[in-house]
C-alpha positions in Angstrom: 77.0 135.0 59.1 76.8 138.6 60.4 79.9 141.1 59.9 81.3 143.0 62.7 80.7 146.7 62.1 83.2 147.6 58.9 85.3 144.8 59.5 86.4 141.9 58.0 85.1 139.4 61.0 82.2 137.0 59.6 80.8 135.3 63.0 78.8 132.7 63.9 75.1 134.0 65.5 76.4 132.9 68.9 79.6 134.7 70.6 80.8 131.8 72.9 81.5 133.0 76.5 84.8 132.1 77.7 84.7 133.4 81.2 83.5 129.6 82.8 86.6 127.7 81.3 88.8 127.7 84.2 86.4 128.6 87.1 83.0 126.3 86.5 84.2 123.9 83.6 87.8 122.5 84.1 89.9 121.5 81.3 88.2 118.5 79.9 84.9 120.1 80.3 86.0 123.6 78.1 87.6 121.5 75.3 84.2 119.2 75.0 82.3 122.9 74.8 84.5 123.6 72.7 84.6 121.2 70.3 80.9 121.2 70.1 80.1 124.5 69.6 83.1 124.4 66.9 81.4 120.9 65.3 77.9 123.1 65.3 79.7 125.8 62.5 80.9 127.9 65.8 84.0 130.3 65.1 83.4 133.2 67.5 85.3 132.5 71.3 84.9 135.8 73.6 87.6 136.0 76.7 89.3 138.0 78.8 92.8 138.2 80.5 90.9 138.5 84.0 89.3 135.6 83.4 88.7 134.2 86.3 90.9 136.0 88.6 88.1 136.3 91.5 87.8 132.9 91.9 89.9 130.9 94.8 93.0 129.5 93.9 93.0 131.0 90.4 95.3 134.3 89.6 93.9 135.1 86.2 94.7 134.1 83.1 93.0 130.7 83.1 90.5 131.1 80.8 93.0 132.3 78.0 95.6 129.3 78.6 92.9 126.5 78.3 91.7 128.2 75.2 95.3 128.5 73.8 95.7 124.6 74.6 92.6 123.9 72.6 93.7 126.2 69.5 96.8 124.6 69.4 96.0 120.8 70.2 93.0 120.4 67.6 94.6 123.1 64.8 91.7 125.6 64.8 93.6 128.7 65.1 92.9 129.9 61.7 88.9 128.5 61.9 87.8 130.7 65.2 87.9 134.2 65.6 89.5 135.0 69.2 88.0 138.1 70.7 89.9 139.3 74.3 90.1 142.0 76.3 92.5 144.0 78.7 92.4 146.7 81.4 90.3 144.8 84.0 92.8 142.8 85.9 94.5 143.5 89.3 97.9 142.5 87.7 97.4 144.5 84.1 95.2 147.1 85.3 93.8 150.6 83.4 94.2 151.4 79.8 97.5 152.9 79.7 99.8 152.2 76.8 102.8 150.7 78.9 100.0 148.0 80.2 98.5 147.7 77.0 101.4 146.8 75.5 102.5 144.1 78.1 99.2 142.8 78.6 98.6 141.7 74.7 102.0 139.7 74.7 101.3 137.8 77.7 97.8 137.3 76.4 99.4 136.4 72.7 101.6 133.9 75.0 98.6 132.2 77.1 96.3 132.1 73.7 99.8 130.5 72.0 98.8 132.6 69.0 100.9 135.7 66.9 97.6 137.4 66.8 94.3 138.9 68.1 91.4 139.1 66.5 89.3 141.5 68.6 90.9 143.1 71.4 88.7 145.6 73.6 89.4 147.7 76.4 87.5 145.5 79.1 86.2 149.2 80.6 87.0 152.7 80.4 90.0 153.9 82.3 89.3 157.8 82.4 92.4 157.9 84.6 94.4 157.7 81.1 93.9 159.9 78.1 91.5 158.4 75.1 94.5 159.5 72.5 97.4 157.4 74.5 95.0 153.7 74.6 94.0 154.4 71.2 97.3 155.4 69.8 99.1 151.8 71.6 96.2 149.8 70.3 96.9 151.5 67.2 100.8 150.4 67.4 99.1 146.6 67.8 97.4 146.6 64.9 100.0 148.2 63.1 102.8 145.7 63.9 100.0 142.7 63.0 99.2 141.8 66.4 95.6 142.7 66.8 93.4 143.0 63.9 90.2 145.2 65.3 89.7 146.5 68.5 86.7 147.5 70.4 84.9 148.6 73.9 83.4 147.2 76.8 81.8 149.2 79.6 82.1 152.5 77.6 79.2 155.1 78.3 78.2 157.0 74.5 79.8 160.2 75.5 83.1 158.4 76.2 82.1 156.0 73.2 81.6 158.9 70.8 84.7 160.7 71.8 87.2 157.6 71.5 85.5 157.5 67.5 86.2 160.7 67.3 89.8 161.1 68.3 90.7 158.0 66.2 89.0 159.6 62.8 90.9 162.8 63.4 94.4 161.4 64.6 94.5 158.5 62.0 94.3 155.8 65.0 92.4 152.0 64.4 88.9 152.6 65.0 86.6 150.8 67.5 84.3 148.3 64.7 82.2 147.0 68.0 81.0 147.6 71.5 80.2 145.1 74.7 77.6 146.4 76.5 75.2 144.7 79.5 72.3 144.3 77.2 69.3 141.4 77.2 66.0 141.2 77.6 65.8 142.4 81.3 68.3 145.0 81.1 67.7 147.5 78.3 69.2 150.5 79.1 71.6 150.1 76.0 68.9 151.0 73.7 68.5 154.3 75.0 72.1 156.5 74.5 74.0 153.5 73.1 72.2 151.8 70.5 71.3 155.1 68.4 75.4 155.7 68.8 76.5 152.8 67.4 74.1 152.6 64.9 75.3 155.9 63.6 78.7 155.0 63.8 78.6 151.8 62.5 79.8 149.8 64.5 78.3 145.7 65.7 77.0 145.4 69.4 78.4 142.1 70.9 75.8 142.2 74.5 77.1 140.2 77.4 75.4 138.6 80.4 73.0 138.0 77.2 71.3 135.4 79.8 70.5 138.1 83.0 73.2 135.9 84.7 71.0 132.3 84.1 67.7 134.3 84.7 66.1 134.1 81.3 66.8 130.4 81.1 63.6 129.7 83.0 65.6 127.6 86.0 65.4 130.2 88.7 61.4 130.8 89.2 61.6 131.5 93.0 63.9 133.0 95.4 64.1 129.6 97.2 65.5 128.0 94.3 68.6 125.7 95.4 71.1 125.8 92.4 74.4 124.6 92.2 75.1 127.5 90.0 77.4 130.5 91.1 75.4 133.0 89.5 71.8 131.7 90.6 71.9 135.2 93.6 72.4 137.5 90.6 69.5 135.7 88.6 67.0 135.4 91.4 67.2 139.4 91.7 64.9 139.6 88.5 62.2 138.0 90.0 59.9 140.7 90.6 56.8 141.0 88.4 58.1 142.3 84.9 60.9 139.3 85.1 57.5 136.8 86.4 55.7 138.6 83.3 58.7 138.3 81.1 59.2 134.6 81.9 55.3 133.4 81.1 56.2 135.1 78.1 59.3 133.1 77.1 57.5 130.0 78.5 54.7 130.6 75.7 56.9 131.1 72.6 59.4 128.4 73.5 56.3 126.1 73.5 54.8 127.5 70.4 58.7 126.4 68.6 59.5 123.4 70.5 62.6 125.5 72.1 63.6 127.0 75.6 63.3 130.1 77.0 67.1 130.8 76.7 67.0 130.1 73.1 63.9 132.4 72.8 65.9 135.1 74.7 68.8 135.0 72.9 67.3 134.8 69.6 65.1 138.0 70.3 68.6 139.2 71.4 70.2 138.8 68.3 67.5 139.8 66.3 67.8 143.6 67.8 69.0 146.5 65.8 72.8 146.7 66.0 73.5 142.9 67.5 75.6 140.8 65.6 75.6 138.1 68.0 75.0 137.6 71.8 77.5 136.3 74.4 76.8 133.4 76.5 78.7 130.9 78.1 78.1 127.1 78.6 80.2 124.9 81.1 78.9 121.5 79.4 76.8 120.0 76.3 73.7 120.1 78.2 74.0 124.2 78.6 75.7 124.8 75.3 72.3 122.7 72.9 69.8 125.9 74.3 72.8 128.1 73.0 73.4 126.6 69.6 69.6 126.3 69.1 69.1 130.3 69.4 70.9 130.5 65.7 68.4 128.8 63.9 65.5 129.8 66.1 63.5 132.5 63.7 60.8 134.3 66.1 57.9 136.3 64.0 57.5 140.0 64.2 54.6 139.8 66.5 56.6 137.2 68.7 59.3 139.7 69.4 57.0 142.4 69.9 55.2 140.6 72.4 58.7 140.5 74.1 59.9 143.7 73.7 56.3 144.9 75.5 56.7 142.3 78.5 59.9 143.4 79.4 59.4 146.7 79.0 
């Protein structure tokens, strides 16, 4: 299993997106993901305390209380590694320590859990100083509630100065970073990637899918999905993603696989990855998923990639 950056945190090839559970998948539906992603060696659940907040008649906070009820009714707290986030929600906004504080106990409540096992800073706050969020997630992990943090949204400069200040104040270090990063969106590579690299630390790339693009299901802008994200994914559809696609088509056939396993494996397979994030809100979704950890593409295959999307 690959380690996140210096830590301690073996995980599964496949970070399991936990931003549907509550919005697209109900109850029922998260637990059976759940359990079959956790029956398939999974241990690696990503969430967020905002999730889903934007969606009508929920307030936030849902996808952390199913998850909770799941840890707790099938006793797998100390099998899966819990991964959450704060600073991104209209009721625990910014990156201040006051919030930070507040907003890992309520999470801590809703995940029914004494403890976090990656906590990032959902995106840079530069309304608060670097040294007060780092020193309060240093008090977390200090006290035993949070185990490694890490960053979402950060740009390298901002990246590169948050290691900094924690290697010369003593504070927890960031051990990984969640960047918008997949095959159609590679703009990580280019500041980013040589960063944490460098620093050490284990990329954890989100929208790992181009928001249900790289499946293969949306090949025209007429498509009629039942999918929420299908406006987002029809926006690749220009000629690199037509190009990109063909290509995916073509190695999926070659293994007997799918063009989301085929992206996600290339994913994973990048320098600094330790394991993409994608969500599933039922079995169907989640097999293309679990197949991407076992799905070894040759050198020449992810080169052929890498130049078709580029």
């Amino acid at each position: 299993m690959p380690k996140i950056g210096n830590s301690d945190l073996d995980v599964y090839g496949l970070n399991l997106g936990g931003n549907v559970f509550g919005w697209t998948a109900d109850e029922q539906q998260s637990f059976e993901v759940l359990d079959a992603y956790a029956a398939a060696g999974g241990n690696f659940v990503d969430t967020a305390d905002s999730y889903m907040a934007r969606v009508p008649g929920n307030s936030g906070g849902e996808s952390e209380t199913i998850i909770g009820s799941w840890l707790a009714k099938r006793g797998r707290r100390d099998d899966v590694i819990i991964a959450t986030k704060v600073g991104n929600w209209a009721q625990r906004p910014g990156l201040s320590a006051k919030n930070i504080r507040a907003a890992a106990e309520d999470s801590l409540r809703r995940l029914r859990t004494d403890h976090i096992d990656l906590y990032y800073a959902h995106r840079d706050d530069k309304d608060t100083p670097l040294e007060e969020t780092l020193g309060a997630f240093d008090e977390l992990v200090r006290a035993g509630k949070v185990r490694y943090i890490g960053a979402s949204n950060y740009s390298a400069d901002r990246l590169a100065e948050a290691l900094s200040i924690s290697d010369k104040e003593g504070f927890a270090r960031y051990v990984a970073l969640q960047p918008h990063y997949n095959l159609v969106e590679r703009a990580y590579e280019q500041d980013l990637a040589p960063l944490v690299e460098k620093e050490g630390l284990s990329t954890l790339p989100y929208f790992a899918l181009a928001k249900g693009f790289l499946t293969g299901k949306y090949r025209s802008r007429e498509t009629q999905s039942d999918s929420p994200r299908s406006e987002g994914a029809v926006a690749y559809l220009d000629h690199r993603g037509q190009r990109v696609l063909e290509v995916l088509d073509d190695i999926a056939a070659a293994h007997k696989s799918t063009p989301a396993a085929v992206s996600l494996a290339w994913l994973a397979a990048q320098p600094t990855v330790a394991a993409p994030i994608a969500s599933a809100r039922n079995l169907d979704q989640l097999a293309d998923l679990i197949a991407s950890v076992e799905l070894h593409l040759t050198d020449p295959e992810l080169a052929t990639l890498t130049t078709a999307s580029t």
